[in-house]
TORTI-780796 format. One record per residue (C-alpha): x, y, z. Coordinates in pm, whole numbers, plus 50000, padded with zeros to 5 digits. Example, Ala and Ser with C-alpha at 12.3 -4.5 7.8 and 13.67 -1.06 7.14 Angstrom:
// residues 2
+-------+-------+-------+
:     u :     v :     w :
+-------+-------+-------+
: 51230 : 49550 : 50780 :
: 51367 : 49894 : 50714 :
+-------+-------+-------+
END
This chain:
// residues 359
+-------+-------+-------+
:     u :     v :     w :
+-------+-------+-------+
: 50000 : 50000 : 50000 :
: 50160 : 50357 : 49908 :
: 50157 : 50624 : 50146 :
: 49864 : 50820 : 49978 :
: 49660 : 50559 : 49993 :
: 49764 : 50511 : 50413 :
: 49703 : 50886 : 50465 :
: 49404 : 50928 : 50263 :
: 49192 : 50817 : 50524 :
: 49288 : 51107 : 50779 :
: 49247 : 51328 : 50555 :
: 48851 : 51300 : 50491 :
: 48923 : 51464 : 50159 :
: 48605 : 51459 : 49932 :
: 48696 : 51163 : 49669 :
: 48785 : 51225 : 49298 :
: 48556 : 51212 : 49032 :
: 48630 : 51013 : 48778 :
: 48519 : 50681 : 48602 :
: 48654 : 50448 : 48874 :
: 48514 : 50654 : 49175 :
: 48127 : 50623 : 49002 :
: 48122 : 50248 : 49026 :
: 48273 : 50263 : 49406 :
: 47972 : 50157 : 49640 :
: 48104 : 50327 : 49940 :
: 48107 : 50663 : 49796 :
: 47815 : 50645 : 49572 :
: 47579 : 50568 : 49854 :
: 47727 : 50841 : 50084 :
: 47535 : 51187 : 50016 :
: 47692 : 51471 : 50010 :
: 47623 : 51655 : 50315 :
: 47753 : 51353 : 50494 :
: 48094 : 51378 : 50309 :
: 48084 : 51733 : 50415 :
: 48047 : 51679 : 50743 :
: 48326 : 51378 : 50756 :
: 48598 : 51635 : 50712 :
: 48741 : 51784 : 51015 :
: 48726 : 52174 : 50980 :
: 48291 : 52142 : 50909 :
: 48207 : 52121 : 51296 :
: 48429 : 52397 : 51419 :
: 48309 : 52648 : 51089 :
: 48001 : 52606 : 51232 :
: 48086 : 52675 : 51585 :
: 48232 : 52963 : 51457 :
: 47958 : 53112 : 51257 :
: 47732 : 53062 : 51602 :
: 47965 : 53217 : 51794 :
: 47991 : 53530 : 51568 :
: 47612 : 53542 : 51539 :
: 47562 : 53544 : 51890 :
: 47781 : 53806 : 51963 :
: 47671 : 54032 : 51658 :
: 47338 : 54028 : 51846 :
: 47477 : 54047 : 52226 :
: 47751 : 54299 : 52113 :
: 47640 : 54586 : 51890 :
: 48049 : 54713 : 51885 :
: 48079 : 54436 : 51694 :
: 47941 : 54506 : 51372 :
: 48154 : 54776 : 51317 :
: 48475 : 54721 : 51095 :
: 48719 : 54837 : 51364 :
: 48575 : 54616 : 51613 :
: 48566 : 54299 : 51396 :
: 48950 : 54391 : 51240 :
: 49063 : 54369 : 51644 :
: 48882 : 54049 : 51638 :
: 49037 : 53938 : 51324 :
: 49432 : 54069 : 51467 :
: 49305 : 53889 : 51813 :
: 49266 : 53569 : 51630 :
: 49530 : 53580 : 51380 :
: 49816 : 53642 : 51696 :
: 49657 : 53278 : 51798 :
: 49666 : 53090 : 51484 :
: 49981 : 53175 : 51343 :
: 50112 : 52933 : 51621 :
: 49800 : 52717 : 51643 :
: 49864 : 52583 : 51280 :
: 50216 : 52457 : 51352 :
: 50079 : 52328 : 51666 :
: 49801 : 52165 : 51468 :
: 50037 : 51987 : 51236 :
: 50261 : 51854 : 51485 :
: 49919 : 51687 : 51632 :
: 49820 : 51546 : 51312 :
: 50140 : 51370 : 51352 :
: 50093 : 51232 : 51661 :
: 50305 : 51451 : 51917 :
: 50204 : 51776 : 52163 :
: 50489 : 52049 : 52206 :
: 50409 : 52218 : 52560 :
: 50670 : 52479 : 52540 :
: 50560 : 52673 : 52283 :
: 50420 : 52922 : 52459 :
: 50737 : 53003 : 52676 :
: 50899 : 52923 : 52365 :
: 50765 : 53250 : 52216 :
: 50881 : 53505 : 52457 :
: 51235 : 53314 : 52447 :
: 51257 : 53436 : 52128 :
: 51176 : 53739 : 52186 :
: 51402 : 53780 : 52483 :
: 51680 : 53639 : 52259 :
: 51637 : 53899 : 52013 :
: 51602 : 54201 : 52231 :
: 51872 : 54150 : 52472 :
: 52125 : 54021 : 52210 :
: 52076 : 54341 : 51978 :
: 52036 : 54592 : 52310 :
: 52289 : 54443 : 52508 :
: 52574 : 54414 : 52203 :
: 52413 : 54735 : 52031 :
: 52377 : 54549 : 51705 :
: 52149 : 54593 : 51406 :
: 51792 : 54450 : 51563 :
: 51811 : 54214 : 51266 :
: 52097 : 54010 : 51393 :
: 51880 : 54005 : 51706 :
: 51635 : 53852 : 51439 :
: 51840 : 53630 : 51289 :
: 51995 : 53456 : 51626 :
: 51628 : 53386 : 51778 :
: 51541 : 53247 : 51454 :
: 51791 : 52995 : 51520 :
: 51731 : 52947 : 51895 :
: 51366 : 52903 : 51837 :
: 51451 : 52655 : 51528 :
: 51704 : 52509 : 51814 :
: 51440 : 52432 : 52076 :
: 51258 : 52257 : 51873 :
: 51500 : 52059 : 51710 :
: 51595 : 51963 : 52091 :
: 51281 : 51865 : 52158 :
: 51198 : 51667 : 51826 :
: 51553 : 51473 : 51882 :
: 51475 : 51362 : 52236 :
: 51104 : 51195 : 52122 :
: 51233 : 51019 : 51872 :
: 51554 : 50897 : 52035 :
: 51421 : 50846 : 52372 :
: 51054 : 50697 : 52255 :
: 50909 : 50908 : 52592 :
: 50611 : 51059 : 52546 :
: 50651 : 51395 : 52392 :
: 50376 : 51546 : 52671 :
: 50710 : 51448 : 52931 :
: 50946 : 51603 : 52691 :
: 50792 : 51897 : 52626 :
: 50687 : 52005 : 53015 :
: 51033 : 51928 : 53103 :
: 51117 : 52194 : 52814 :
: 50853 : 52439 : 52930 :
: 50957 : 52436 : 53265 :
: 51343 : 52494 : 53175 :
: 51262 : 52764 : 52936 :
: 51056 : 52914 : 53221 :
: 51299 : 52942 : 53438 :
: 51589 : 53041 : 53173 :
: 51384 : 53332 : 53076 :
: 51317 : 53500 : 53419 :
: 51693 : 53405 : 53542 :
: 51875 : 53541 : 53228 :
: 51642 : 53848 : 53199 :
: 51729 : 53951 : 53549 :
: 52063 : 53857 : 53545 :
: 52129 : 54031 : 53175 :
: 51880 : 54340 : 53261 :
: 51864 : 54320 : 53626 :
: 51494 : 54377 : 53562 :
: 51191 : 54113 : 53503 :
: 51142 : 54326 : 53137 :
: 51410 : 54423 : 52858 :
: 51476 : 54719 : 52742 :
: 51332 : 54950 : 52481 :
: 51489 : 54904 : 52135 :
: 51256 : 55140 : 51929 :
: 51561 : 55409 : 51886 :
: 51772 : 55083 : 51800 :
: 51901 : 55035 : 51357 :
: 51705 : 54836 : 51189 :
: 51414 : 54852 : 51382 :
: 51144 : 55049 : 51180 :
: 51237 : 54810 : 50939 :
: 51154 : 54491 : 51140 :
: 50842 : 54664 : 51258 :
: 50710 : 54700 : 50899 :
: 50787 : 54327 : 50834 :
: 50662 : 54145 : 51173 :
: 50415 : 54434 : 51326 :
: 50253 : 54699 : 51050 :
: 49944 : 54760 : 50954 :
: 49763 : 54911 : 50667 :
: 49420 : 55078 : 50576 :
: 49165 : 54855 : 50383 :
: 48813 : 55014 : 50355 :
: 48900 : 55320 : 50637 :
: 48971 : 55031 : 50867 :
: 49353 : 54971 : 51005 :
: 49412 : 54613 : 50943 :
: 49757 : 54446 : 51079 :
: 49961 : 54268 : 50879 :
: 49955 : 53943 : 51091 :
: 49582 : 53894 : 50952 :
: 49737 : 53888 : 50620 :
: 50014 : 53601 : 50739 :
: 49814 : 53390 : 50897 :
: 49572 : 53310 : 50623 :
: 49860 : 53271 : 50384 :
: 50047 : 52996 : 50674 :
: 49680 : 52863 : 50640 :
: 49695 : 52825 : 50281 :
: 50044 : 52679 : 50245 :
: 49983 : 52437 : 50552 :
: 49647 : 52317 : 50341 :
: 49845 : 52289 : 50081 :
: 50152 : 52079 : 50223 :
: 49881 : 51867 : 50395 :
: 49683 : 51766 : 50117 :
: 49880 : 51841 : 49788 :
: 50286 : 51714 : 49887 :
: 50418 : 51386 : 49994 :
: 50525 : 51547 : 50293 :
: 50183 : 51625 : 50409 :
: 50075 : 51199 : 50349 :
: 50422 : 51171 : 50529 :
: 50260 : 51343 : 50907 :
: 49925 : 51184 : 50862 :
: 50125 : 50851 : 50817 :
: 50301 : 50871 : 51152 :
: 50038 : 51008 : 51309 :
: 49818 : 50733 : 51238 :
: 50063 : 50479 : 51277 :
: 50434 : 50524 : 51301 :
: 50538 : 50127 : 51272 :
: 50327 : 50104 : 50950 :
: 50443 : 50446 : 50797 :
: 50805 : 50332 : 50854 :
: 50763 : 49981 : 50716 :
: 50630 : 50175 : 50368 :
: 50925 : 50390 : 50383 :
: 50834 : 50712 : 50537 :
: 51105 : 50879 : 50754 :
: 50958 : 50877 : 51030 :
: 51248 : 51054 : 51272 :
: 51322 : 51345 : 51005 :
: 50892 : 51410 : 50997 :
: 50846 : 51452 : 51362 :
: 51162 : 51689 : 51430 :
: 51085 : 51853 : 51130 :
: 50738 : 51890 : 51301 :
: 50877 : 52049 : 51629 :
: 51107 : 52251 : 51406 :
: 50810 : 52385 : 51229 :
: 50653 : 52493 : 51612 :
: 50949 : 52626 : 51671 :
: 50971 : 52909 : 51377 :
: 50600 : 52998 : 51479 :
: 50753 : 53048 : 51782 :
: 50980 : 53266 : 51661 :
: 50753 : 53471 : 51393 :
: 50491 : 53502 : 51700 :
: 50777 : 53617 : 51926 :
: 50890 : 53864 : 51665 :
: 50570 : 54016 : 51573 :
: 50525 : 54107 : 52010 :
: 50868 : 54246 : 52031 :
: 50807 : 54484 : 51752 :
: 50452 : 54571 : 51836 :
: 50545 : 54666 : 52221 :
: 50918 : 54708 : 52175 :
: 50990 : 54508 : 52486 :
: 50921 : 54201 : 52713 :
: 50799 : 54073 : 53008 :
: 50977 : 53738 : 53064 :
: 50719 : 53575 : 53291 :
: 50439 : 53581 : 52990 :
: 50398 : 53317 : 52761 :
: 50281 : 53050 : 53070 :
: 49911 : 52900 : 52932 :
: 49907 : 53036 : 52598 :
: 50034 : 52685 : 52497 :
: 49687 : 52530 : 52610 :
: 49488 : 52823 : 52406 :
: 49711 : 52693 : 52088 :
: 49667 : 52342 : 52165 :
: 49271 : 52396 : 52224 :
: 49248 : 52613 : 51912 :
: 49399 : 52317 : 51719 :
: 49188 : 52068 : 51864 :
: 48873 : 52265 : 51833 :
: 48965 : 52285 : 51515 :
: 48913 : 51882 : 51425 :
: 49283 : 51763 : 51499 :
: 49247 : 51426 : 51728 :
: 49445 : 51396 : 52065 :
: 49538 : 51078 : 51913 :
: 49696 : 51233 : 51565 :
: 49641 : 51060 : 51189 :
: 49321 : 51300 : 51148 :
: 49289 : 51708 : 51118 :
: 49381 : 52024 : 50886 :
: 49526 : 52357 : 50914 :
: 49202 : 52508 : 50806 :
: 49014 : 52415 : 51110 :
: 49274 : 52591 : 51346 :
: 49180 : 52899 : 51134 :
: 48850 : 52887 : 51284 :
: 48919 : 52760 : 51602 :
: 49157 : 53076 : 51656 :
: 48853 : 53296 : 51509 :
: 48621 : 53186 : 51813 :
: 48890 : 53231 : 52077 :
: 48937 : 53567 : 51918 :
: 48555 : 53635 : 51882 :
: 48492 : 53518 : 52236 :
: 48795 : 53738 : 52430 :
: 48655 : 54015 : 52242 :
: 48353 : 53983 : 52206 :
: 48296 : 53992 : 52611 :
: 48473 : 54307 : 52600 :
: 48230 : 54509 : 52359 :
: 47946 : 54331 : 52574 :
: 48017 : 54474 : 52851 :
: 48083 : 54153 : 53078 :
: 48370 : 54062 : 53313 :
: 48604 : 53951 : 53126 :
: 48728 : 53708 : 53434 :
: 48479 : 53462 : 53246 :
: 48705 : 53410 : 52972 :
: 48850 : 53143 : 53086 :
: 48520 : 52957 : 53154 :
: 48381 : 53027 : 52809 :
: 48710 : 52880 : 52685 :
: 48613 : 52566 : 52824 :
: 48265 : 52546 : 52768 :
: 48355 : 52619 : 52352 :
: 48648 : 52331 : 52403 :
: 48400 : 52030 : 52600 :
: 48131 : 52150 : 52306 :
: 48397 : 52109 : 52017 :
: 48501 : 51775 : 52132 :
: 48159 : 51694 : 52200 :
: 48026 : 51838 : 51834 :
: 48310 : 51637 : 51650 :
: 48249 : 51353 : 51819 :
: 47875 : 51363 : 51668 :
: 47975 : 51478 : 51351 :
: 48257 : 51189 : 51312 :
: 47987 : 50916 : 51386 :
: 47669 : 51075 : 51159 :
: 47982 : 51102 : 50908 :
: 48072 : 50708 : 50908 :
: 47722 : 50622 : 50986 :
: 47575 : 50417 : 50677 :
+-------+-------+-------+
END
């Protein structure tokens, strides 16, 4: 059996037309809506569309353009990590420290180019290749250890925790870094990782713009590249995809690699929007990616997902942490609607996988 024909499955991509599919039973008894509804990102699109409804009618501020472009920005500063995230699932492994893993980036790049008084790009550069680093690390130990990458990865979280606050204060002899908006090079990085620009008299930031395009490449790697049948293979089974020839080792680091640059891009795009950082931040934001991905159809168990239903699983966290604001509520119940939209995702692709497969 080739490796298309292992992933296929976890994919739940609608089947070709053609003579050969016409005369396949399976396929021609299956109506459409139910081959809709057996791909992953169908559920969470429409949790998404009933979260934005409801708030449209709780939340007048809402329906203006400026109000739904902070939703949009809110969102996008989610998914740009949440679609990594989401395609290290969908091969079968969890990264924890990619939310600490963020602001060590940052950190990196601040206090090498303030501290040395370099160009801000070298700055750049070197957490680019700390970021790739970590993840590389924590790729390497999964694969050559066999431990469970949840172990790997809090033991990662927990040292880059730690690392960030102790360096910061011992390089700054504060919790924050310093300012580097007077610093060369750094309008120039701000236009790249932090602008914004004016579409229809509304101020729209530029990390909209990259996320749907990560989006689009990701859907593309995942459904149109032997690399993307390569992480539904080991995430469905690793054993199997290796016996058919699929490098199995080079996938999965490649995978953490891959968390580890939307790290760094996510990292980038907060040092140039506040021109400093806190070093204790970052702690939690790995669950919101990790939730985002999973509300998004990826299965705790990997083999099965996309990067298109992260897209909209970011757009409800967005919509929701917003959308309390403009209605007026305490935002201290975040947190809770956070896990009331995560147990009804789970419980809504559960439902949708079985009416999917039912016959």
């Amino acid at each position: 059996m080739s490796v298309t024909q292992h992933a296929e499955p976890a994919v739940s991509a609608p089947p070709a037309s053609g003579p050969g599919r016409e005369t396949d039973g399976r396929t021609a008894q299956r109506p459409l809506l139910l081959r809709l509804l057996a791909r992953p990102e169908v559920g969470v699109f429409l949790g998404a569309m009933a979260v934005w409804v409801f708030f449209l009618v709780s939340a007048p501020p809402v329906r203006d353009g400026g109000s739904m472009a902070n939703i949009l920005y809110q969102s996008s500063t989610i998914g740009l990590l949440a679609i990594p995230v989401a395609l290290l699932m969908i091969g079968g492994e969890f990264d924890l420290s990619a939310g600490v893993a963020v602001i060590s980036s940052a950190l990196t790049a601040s206090m090498l180019a303030y501290q040395l008084t370099l160009n801000v790009w070298a700055g750049v550069i070197a957490a680019l290749g700390v970021s790739l680093a970590i993840g590389f690390l924590n790729g390497w130990l999964v694969v050559r250890t066999g431990l469970p990458s949840f172990l790997i990865t809090l033991g990662t979280f927990l040292i880059l925790q730690g690392v960030n606050l102790a360096v910061t204060k011992l390089v700054t002899g504060n919790v924050a870094t310093d300012d580097i908006s007077n610093m060369s090079g750094f309008d120039q990085a701000k236009k790249v990782f932090a602008s914004s620009f004016e579409l229809g008299g509304v101020q729209v930031k530029i990390t909209i713009v990259y996320w749907l395009v990560f989006a689009a490449i990701a859907t593309w790697v995942l459904l149109r590249t032997r690399y993307g049948n390569w992480i539904f293979a080991v995430g469905g089974n690793k054993d199997s995809a290796r016996a058919v020839g699929v490098p199995v080792n080079f996938t999965k680091i490649s995978l953490f690699m891959l968390v580890g640059f939307g790290a760094w891009f996510v990292g980038m795009h907060q040092l140039f929007s506040f021109n400093t950082v806190q070093s204790g931040e970052g702690v939690g934001q790995e669950l919101i990616y990790i939730s985002a991905a999973v509300i998004g159809g990826c299965l705790l168990t990997g083999g099965a997902g996309s990067a298109i239903g992260p897209v909209f699983g970011a757009f409800m966290f967005g919509m929701v942490q917003q959308g309390i604001v403009y209605a007026g509520w305490n935002p201290d119940w975040f947190k809770a609607f956070l896990g009331v939209m995560l147990l009804g995702a789970v419980l809504i692709n559960l439902w949708v996988s079985r009416t999917a497969t039912r016959r």
